[in-house]
C-alpha positions in Angstrom: -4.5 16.0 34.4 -8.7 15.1 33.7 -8.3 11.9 32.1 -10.1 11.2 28.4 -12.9 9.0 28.5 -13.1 5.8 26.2 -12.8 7.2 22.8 -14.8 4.3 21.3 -14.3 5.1 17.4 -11.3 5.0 14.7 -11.8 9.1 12.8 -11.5 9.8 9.0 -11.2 13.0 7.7 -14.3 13.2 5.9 -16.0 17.1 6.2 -13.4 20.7 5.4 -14.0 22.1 9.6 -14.8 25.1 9.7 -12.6 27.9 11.3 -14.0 27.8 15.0 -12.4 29.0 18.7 -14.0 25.9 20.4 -11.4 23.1 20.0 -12.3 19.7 18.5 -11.1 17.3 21.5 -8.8 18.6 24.4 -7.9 17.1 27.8 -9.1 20.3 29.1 -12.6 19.7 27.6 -15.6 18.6 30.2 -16.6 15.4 28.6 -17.1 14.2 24.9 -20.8 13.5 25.0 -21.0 11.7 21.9 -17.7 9.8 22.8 -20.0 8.7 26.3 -23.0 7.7 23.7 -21.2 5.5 21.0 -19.7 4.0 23.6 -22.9 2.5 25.3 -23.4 1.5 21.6 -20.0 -0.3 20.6 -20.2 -2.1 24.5 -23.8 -3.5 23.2 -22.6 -4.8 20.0 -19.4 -6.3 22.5 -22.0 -8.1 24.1 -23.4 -10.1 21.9 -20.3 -12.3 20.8 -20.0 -11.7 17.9 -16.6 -9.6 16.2 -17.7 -6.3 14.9 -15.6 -3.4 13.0 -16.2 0.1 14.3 -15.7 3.5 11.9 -16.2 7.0 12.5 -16.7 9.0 9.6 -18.0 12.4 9.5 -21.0 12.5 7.0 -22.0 15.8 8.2 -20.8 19.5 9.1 -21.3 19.3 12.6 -17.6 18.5 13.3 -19.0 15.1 15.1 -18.4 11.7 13.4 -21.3 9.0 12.8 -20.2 5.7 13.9 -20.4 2.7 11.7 -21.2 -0.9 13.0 -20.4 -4.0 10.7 -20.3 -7.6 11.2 -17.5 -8.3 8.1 -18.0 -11.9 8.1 -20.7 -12.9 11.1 -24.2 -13.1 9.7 -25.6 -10.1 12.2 -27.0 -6.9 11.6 -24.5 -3.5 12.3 -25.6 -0.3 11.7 -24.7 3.6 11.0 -25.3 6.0 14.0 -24.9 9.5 14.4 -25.7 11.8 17.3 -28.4 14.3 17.7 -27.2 16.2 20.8 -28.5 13.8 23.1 -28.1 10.0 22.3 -26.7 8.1 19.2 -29.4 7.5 16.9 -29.4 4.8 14.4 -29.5 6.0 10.8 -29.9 2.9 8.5 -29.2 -1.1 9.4 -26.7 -2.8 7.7 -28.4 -6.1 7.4 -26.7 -9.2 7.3 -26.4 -9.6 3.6 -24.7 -5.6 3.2 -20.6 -5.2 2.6 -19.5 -1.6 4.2 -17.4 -0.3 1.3 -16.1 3.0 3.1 -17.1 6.8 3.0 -16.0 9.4 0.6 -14.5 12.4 2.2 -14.8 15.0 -0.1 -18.8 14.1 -0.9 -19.7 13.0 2.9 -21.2 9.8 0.7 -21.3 6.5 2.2 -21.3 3.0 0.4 -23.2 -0.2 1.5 -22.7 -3.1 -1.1 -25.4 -6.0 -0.8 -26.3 -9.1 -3.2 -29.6 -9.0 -4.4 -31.5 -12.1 -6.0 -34.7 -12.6 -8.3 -36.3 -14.9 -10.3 -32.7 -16.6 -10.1 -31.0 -13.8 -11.2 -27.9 -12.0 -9.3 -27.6 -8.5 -8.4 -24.6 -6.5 -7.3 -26.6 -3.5 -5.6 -24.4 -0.6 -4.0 -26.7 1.9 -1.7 -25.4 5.7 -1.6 -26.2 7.5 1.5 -25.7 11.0 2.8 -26.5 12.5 5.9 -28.5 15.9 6.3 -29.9 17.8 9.4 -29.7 14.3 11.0 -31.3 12.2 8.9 -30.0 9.3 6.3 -31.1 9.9 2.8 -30.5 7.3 -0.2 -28.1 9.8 -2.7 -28.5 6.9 -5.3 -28.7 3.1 -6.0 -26.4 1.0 -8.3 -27.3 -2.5 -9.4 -26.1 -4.6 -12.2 -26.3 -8.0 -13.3 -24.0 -8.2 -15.9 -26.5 -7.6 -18.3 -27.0 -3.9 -17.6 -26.4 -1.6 -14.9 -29.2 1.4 -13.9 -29.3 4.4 -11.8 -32.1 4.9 -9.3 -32.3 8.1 -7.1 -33.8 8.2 -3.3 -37.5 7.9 -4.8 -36.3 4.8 -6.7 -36.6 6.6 -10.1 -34.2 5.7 -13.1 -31.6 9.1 -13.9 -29.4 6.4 -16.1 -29.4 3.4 -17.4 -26.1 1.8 -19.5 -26.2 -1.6 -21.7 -23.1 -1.3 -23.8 -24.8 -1.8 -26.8 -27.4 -4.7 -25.5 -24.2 -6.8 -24.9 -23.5 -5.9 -21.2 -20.8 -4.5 -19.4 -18.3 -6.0 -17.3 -17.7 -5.9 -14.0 -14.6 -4.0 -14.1 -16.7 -1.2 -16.6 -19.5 -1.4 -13.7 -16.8 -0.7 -11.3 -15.9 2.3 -13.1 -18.8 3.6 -13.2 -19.7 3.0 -9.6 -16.5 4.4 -8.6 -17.4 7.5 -10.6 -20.8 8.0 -9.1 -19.9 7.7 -5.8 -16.6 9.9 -5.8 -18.1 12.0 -8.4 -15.2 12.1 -10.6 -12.5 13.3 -8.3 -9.2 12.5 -9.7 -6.7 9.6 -8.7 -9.5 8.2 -6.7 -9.5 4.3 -6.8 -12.2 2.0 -6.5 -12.1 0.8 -3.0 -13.2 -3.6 -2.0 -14.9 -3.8 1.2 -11.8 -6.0 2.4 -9.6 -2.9 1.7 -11.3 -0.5 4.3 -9.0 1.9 5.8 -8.0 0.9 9.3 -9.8 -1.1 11.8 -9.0 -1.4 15.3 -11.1 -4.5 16.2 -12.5 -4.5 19.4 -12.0 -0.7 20.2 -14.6 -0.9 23.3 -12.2 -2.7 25.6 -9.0 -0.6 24.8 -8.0 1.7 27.4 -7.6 5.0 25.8 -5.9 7.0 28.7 -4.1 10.7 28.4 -0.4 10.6 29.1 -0.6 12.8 33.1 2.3 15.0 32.1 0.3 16.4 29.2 -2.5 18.6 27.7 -3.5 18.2 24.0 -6.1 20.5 22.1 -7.3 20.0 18.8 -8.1 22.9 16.9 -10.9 22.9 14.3 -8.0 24.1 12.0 -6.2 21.4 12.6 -3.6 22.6 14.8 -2.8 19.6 17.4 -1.0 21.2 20.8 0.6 19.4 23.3 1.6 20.9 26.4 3.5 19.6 29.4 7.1 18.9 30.5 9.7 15.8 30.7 9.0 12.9 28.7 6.2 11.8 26.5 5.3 8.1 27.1 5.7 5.6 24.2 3.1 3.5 22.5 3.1 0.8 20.5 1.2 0.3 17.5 1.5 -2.7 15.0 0.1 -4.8 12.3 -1.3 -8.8 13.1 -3.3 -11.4 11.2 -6.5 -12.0 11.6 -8.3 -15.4 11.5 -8.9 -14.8 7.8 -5.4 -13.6 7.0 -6.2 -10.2 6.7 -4.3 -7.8 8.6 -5.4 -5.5 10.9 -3.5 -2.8 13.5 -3.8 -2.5 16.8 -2.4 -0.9 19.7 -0.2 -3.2 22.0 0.7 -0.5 24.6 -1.0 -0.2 28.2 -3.1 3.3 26.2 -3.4 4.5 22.7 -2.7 8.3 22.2 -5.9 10.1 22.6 -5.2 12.4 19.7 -4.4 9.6 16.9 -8.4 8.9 16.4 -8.7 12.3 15.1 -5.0 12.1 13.4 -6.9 12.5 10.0 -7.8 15.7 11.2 -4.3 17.0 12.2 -3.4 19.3 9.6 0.0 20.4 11.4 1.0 19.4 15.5 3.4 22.1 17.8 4.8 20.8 20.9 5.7 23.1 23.8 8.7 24.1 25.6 9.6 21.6 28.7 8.7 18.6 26.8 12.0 16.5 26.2 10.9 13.3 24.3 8.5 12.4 21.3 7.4 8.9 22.7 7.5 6.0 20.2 4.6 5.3 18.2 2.8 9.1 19.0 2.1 10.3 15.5 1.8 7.4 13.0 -0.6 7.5 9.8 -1.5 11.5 10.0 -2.2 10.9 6.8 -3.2 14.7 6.3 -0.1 16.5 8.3 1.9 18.8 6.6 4.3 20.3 9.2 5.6 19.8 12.6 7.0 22.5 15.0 9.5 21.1 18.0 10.7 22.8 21.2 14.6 23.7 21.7 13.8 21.5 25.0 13.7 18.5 23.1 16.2 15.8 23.3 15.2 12.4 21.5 12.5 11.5 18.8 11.7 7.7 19.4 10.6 4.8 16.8 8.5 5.2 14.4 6.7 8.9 15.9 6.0 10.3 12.5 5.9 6.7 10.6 3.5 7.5 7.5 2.5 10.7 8.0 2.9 11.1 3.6 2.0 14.4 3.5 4.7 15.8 6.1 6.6 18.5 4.4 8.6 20.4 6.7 10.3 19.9 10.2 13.0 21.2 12.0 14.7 19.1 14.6 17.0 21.2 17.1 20.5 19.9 17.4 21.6 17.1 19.3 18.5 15.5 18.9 18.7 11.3 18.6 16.6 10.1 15.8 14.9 6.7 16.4 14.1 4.0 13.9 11.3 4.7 11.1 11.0 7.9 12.5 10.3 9.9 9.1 10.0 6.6 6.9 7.3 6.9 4.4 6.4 10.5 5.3 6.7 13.2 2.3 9.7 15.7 3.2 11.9 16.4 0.2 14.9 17.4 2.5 15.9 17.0 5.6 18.8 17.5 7.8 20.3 15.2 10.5 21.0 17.5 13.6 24.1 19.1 14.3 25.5 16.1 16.6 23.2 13.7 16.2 25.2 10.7 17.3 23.4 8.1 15.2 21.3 7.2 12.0 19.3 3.9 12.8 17.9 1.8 10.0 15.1 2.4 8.2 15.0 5.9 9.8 14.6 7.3 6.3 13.3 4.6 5.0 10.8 4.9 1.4 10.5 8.4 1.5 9.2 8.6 -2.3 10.2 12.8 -2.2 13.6 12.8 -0.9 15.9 14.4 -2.7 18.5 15.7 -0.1 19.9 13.9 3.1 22.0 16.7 5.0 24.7 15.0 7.4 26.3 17.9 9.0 27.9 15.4 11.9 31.0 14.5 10.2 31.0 11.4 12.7 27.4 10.3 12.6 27.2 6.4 12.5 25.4 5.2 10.1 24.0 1.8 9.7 25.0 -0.2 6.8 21.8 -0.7 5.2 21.0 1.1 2.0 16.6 1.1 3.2 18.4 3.5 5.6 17.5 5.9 3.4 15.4 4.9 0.4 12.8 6.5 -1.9 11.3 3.0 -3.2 7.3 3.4 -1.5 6.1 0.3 -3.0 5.7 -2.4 -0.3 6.0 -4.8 -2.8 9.0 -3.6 -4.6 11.8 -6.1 -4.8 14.8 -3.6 -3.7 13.7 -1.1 -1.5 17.1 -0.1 -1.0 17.2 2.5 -4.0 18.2 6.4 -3.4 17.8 8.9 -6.2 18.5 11.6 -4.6 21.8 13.2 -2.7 23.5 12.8 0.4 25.2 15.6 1.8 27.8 15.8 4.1 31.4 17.1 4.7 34.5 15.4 2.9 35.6 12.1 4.5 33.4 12.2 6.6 31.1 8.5 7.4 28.2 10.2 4.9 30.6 10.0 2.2 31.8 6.7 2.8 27.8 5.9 3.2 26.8 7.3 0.0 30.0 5.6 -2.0 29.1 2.2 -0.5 25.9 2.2 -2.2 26.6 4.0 -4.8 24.1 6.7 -3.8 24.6 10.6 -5.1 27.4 12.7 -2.8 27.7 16.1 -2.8 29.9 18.0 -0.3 28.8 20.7 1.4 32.5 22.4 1.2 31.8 22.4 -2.7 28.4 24.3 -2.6 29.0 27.8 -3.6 27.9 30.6 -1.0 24.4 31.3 -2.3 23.3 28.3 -3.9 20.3 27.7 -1.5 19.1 24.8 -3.9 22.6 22.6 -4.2 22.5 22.8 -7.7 26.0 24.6 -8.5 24.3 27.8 -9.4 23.6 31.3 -7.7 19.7 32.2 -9.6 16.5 33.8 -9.0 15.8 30.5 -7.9 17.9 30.3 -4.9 15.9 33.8 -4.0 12.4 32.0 -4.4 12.9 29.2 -2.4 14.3 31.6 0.1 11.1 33.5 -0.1 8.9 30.5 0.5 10.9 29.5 3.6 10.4 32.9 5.1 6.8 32.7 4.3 6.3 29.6 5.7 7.7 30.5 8.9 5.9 34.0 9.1 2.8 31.9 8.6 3.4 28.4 10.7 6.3 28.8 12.6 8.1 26.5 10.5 10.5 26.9 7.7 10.8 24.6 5.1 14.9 25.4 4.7 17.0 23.5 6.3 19.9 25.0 8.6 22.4 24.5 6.1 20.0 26.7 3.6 19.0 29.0 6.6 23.6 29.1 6.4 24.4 29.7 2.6 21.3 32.1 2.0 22.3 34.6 4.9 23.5 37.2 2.9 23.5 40.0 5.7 25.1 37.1 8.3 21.7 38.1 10.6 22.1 34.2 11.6 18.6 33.7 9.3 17.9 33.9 5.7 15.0 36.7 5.2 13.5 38.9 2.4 16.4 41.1 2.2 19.1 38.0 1.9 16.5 36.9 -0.9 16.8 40.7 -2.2 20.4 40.1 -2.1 20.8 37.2 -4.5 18.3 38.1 -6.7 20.8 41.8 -7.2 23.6 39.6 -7.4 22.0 37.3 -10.3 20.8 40.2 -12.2 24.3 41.7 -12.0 26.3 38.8 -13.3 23.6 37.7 -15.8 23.6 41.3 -17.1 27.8 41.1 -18.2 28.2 42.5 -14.6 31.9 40.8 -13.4 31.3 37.2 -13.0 32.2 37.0 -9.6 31.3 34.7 -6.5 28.3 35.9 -4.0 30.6 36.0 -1.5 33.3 38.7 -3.4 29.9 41.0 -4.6 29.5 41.3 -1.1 32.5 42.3 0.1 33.2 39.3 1.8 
C-alpha cells in the first residue's frame, strides 16, 4: 500500500462539496499537493520555537482547506494560508495582538478578535474575513467600547451603528450582536471564546500520520468514506491532556493517527468491505457529521471507543457474534440499537450518554453485563451529577441477565416474548405506524445500504416470513390495521394471516 504523506492540518467541515467522481483523499491518490505545501509551512512555524495551533478550515468551494497559524498565547505573528494550485499563499497575518475565534461553516466566514487602543480608550475589534477566487476580503468589522458598537464593511464604511439609547450596551448584548453578524442568524448557534476552539492537535508537523498497509481508504466528495483490505484494522489511540495553562487539548498517543480522521468532519456515512475482521480502537471518533455506518458479515470485534462521539450516527447494523468494546457508541445519536445475537459481553460505558436512546435490544439471553448503570445512559451533559440515568427500555428475553440489569437500576424492561407480532415500534399496538417505520427502513436500505430497523424489527414486521421486512410486509399491516379499526374481528396479526 502507497503510504499518505504528512497530513499537516486538523479539517472542519466548513463548504456543502459538491457531487464529484474525483475522490477527496484516497491512499490510491498520487500525492496531496497542498498537504506537501502546508507542510513546508507548519515545519517553518516548528522552527522557530515557539508553540503554534494549526486549523484547516475550508473558506472556499474548491474542496481544499486554508490552513490557519496562531500563536494562542506567545507574542508571534501566525497567519491564514490557502493554496493557489502551486504553493500556500498567505492570505492575512494574524498579528501578535489578534485572538483566532474559529470559522463558520455554513457562511465560509472567519473571525480574528484583536484589542485596539486610542486616546486611552479600549476597543474589542472582531475582523470578518471571507475568501474568494483566492483572495482574503474583509466581510465586516465589529468594534465596541462599551459605549457603542458600529458596523464597518471592507471599504471601512459604517452599514450600522447601535448605542442603546446613548447608554451603551453590554458586552454580553455586543456578543449577541457579533454572534449574529458573523453566523448570520443561524439557529442554535452559540457565541464561540477563542479558548473554546474546536480541536487542536498541537504540534501536528512532527506526528507521523501513516496508512494502516492492509488497507485502502477513499473519500468521496459525497462523503462516503471506503475502506478496503482484509484481517485486522490497527488500533489508535486518541486522548485528552492538559496543557501548561490547564486547558485541554487531544492528541494522538498511537505510533500513526488514521489518515481519514482529519477529514472526519467530512464523512457523511463510512462502508467497510468484506475481509476486514476488526474495527481498530480509536478509528472513528468525533465524526461529528456521520449519520450511518455499513459493516461487513466478515467482521468479528468492534474495539474501544471506534465510533466514540460521532452525535449524529443514526443507524448501524452489527452482524452477530460481534464483541463490542468499551465506549464504542457512547455519545453517538442512535435511538435503538441491538446487541448481536451472541455477543458474549456489554463493557462499561459501551452505551454510555447516548442522549436518543430509547431501546437497548439484548437478544443474548446470557450477555454479561457490567454492573454499572453509565453502561447505558442518556445523561450527555459532562457536568451532570448522575450520569447513570436511562429513560428509555431495555429489551431482552424473560430471566434473562437484561432483565436482572434493567431491575437493578430500576431502568424500563420490556420483554420481547410480550411484544405482539407486528408491533414494529414496541409500543403494544399493531398501527399505521408500525407500517411507516417499516417503510422508512426499507428506504433507507434501498438508498444507503443500511436499515435503520433493527433485527428484531426486521423479525416482528416480516409479515410474508421472506426473512426481511419490505413494502409488502408494510402493505400487510397497514390491511390488517384498517381491518380491525374498521369493526373488522379484533384479532392478532398473526391469526389475520393465517398463522
Amino acid at each position: 500500500m502507497k503510504k499518505n504523506r504528512l497530513l499537516s492540518a486538523v479539517l472542519s467541515l466548513g463548504v456543502a462539496v459538491s457531487m464529484m467522481p474525483t475522490p477527496i483523499a484516497s491512499s490510491a491518490t498520487d500525492g496531496f499537493e497542498w498537504v506537501d505545501a502546508y507542510t513546508e509551512i507548519v515545519e517553518e512555524y516548528n522552527a522557530t520555537g515557539t508553540d503554534y495551533l494549526y486549523d484547516a478550515v475550508f473558506l472556499d468551494d474548491d474542496n481544499i482547506p486554508e490552513l490557519v497559524v496562531y500563536a494562542e498565547f506567545a507574542k508571534a505573528d501566525g497567519g491564514v494560508y490557502t493554496y493557489d494550485g502551486e504553493k500556500a499563499v498567505k492570505l492575512t497575518t494574524i498579528g501578535t495582538n489578534f485572538y483566532y475565534i474559529g470559522s463558520n461553516e455554513e457562511t465560509g466566514n472567519y473571525v480574528l478578535y484583536y484589542t485596539q487602543y486610542d486616546d486611552d480608550s479600549e476597543y474589542d475589534c472582531y475582523m470578518i474575513f471571507r475568501v474568494e477566487n483566492g483572495q482574503n476580503i474583509i466581510e465586516n468589522k465589529l468594534v465596541h467600547d462599551s459605549r457603542y458598537f458600529i458596523g464597518v464593511d471592507g471599504v471601512g464604511s459604517t452599514v450600522s451603528s447601535y448605542t442603546n439609547n446613548g447608554n451603551g450596551i453590554t458586552y454580553e448584548e455586543f456578543s449577541n450582536i457579533v454572534s449574529e453578524k458573523v453566523y448570520r442568524g443561524i439557529e442554535d448557534t452559540k457565541w464561540i471564546e477563542y479558548d473554546q476552539i474546536s480541536l487542536f492537535l498541537g504540534d501536528i508537523g512532527k506526528l507521523d500520520l501513516r496508512e494502516p498497509e492492509n488497507l485502502d481508504y477513499t473519500l468521496y466528495p459525497d462523503g462516503t468514506l471506503t475502506i478496503t483490505g482484509s484481517g485486522e484494522m490497527p488500533s489508535f489511540s486518541w486522548g485528552e491532556r492538559s496543557t501548561a495553562s490547564d486547558e485541554t487539548e487531544y492528541v494522538w498517543y498511537s505510533d500513526f493517527t488514521p489518515p481519514w480522521y482529519y477529514f472526519r468532519s467530512l464523512i457523511t456515512n463510512i462502508v467497510i468491505g468484506e475481509g476486514i475482521t476488526s474495527i481498530g480502537r480509536d478509528s472513528f471518533p468525533d465524526c461529528d457529521n456521520l449519520e450511518y455506518v455499513k459493516l461487513p458479515s466478515t467482521l468479528t470485534k468492534i474495539n474501544q471507543s471506534a465510533f466514540y462521539h460521532c452525535d449524529k450516527l443514526s443507524a448501524i447494523r452489527v452482524p452477530e457474534g460481534v464483541a463490542i468494546g468499551y465506549e464504542n457508541f457512547a455519545f453517538t445519536g442512535l435511538s435503538i440499537f441491538e446487541v448481536p445475537v451472541n455477543s458474549p459481553k456489554i463493557f462499561n460505558e459501551t452505551y454510555y450518554r447516548m442522549p436518543n436512546l430509547r431501546y437497548l435490544v439484548v437478544s443474548n439471553p446470557q450477555c454479561e453485563i457490567y454492573q454499572d448503570g453509565a453502561c447505558v445512559s442518556n445523561a450527555w451533559d459532562h457536568t451532570a451529577v448522575d450520569c447513570s440515568v436511562f429513560y428509555g427500555t431495555i429489551i431482552g428475553y424473560e430471566g434473562s441477565t437484561a432483565q436482572a440489569y434493567a431491575e437493578y437500576y430500576n431502568y424500563n424492561f420490556k420483554s420481547i416474548e410480550s411484544i405482539p407480532f407486528g408491533d414494529v415500534n414496541f409500543d403494544g399496538k399493531i398501527t399505521a405506524s408500525d407500517s411507516a417505520t417499516i417503510l422508512g427502513g426499507y428506504a433507507d436500505n434501498a438508498s444507503r445500504g443500511v436499515s435503520s430497523l433493527v433485527p428484531l424489527q426486521e423479525k416482528l414486521g416480516d409479515a410474508n416470513g421472506d426473512g426481511a421486512s419490505t413494502v409488502t410486509d408494510a402493505a400487510k399491516i397497514l390491511e390488517y390495521y384498517a381491518y380491525v379499526s374498521t369493526g373488522g374481528d379484533n384479532i392478532t396479526f398473526e391469526a389475520y394471516l393465517g398463522l
